[in-house]
C-alpha positions as CSV (number, residue, x, y, z in Angstrom):
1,X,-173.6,44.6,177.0
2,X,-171.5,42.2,179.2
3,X,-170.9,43.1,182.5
4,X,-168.3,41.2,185.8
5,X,-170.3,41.9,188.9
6,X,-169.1,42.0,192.2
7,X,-170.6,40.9,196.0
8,X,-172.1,44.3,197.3
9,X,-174.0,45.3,194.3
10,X,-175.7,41.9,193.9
11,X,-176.5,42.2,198.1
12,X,-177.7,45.4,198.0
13,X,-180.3,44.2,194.7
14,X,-181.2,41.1,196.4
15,X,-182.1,43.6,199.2
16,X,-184.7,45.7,197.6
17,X,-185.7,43.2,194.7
18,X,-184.2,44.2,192.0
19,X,-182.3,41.9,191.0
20,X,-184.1,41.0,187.9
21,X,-182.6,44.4,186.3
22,X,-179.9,42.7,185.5
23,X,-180.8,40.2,183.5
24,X,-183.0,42.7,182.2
25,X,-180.3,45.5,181.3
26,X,-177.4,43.2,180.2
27,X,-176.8,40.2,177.6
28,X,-174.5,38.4,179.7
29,X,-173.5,38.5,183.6
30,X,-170.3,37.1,184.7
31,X,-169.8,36.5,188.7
32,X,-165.8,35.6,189.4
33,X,-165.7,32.8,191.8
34,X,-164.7,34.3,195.0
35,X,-167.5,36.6,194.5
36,X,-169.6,33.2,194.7
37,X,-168.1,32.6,197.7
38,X,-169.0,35.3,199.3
39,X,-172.7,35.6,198.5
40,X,-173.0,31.9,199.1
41,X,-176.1,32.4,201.3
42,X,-178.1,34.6,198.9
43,X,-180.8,33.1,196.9
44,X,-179.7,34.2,193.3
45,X,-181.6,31.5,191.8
46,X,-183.7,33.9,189.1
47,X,-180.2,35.5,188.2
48,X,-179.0,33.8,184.7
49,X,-174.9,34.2,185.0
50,X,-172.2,32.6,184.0
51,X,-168.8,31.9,186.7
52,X,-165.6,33.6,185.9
53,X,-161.9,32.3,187.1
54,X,-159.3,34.6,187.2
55,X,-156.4,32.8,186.2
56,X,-153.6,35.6,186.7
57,X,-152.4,34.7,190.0
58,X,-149.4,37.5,189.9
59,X,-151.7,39.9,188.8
60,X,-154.5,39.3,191.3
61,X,-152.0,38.8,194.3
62,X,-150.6,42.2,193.2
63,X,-153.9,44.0,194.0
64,X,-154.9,41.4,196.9
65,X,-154.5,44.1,200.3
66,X,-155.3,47.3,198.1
67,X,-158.9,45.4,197.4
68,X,-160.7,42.6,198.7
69,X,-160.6,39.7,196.8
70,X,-164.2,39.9,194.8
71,X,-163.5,43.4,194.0
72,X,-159.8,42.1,192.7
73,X,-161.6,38.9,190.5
74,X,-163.9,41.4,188.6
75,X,-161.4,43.4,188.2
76,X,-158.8,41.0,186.3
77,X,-161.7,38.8,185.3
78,X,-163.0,41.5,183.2
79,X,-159.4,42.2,181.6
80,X,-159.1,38.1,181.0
81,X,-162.0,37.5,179.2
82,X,-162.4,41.1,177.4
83,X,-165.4,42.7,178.9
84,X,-165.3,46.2,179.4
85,X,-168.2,46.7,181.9
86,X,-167.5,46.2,185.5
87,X,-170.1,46.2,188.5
88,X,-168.5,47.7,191.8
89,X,-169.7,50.2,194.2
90,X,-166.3,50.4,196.4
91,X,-164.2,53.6,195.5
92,X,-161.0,52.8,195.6
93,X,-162.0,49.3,193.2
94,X,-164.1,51.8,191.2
95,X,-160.5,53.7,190.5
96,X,-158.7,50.5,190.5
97,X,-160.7,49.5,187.4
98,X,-161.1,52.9,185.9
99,X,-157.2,53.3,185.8
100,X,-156.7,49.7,183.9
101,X,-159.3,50.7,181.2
102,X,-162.1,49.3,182.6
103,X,-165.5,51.3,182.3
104,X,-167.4,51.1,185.8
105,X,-170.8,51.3,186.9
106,X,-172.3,50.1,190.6
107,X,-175.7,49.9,192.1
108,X,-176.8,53.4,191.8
109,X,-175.9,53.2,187.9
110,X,-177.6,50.1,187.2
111,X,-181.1,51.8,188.9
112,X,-180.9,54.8,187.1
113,X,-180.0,52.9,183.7
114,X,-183.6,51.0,184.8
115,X,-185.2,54.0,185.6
116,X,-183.8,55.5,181.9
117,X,-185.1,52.1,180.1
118,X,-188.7,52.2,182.3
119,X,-187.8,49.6,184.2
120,X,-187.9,51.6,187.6
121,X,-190.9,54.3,187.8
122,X,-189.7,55.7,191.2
123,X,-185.7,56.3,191.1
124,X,-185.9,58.2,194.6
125,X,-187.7,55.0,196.2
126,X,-185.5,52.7,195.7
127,X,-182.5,54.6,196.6
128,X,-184.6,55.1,200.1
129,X,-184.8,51.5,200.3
130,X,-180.9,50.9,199.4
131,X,-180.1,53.4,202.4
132,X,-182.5,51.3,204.7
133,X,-180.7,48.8,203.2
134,X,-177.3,49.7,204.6
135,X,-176.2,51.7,201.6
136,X,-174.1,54.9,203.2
137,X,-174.8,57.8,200.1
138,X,-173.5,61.1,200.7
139,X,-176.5,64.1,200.5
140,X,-174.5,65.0,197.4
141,X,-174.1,61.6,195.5
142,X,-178.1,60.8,196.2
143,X,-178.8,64.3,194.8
144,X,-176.9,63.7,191.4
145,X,-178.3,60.3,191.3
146,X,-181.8,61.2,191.0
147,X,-181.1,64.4,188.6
């Protein structure tokens, strides 16, 4: 499966060490360019991507304000290059993306997905560390999580 990723998932990964699930989980891993920009400063140098442009200026200016501008490159990335899986954790992107077709997953889904493939042996751990990490998870959200 091909995924677009954004900034916050990859920083919140980098943050407990995990970010080798992706290249473990996924065939290919697209990060738009502004999404580069952003996480200029993090050592991603184990991660094997590939850089997306999103060339629909009208369409990413129409969603620039609603979203931030990574959030908004995944987003028509994505719908450019005809990949269905997106990588967001913000809600109102996560609904963004949902309501243009897109299927979303975001941090949390791509621990449990290694948890499910026996990647990760202790789910509730590492969603400890991604709240030390400056992940805010409702008591609700981090309960369905580690069902």
């Amino acid at each position: 499966m091909e995924i677009v990723i954004n900034t916050s998932p990859l920083i919140f990964l980098h943050g407990i060490e995990k970010l080798h699930l992706l290249n473990a989980l996924y065939s290919k891993i697209y990060i738009p360019h502004a999404v580069l920009h952003e996480i200029c400063d993090l050592d991603i140098g184990g991660l094997d991507y590939t850089i997306l442009h999103a060339s629909n200026t009208v369409a990413v200016a129409s969603l620039l304000g609603k979203l931030h501008i990574g959030e908004v490159e995944v987003i028509i990335s994505a719908l450019e290059n005809d990949i269905q899986t997106v990588v967001l954790d913000d809600n109102a992107a996560r609904i963004t993306a949902k309501q243009l077709g897109l299927d979303v997953t975001g941090t949390l889904g791509i621990l449990r997905e290694g948890r499910n493939k026996g990647i990760i042996t202790d789910l509730a751990s590492e969603v400890n560390k991604l709240q030390i990490n400056g992940m805010y998870l409702s008591d609700q959200l981090a309960a369905e999580i580690l069902k």
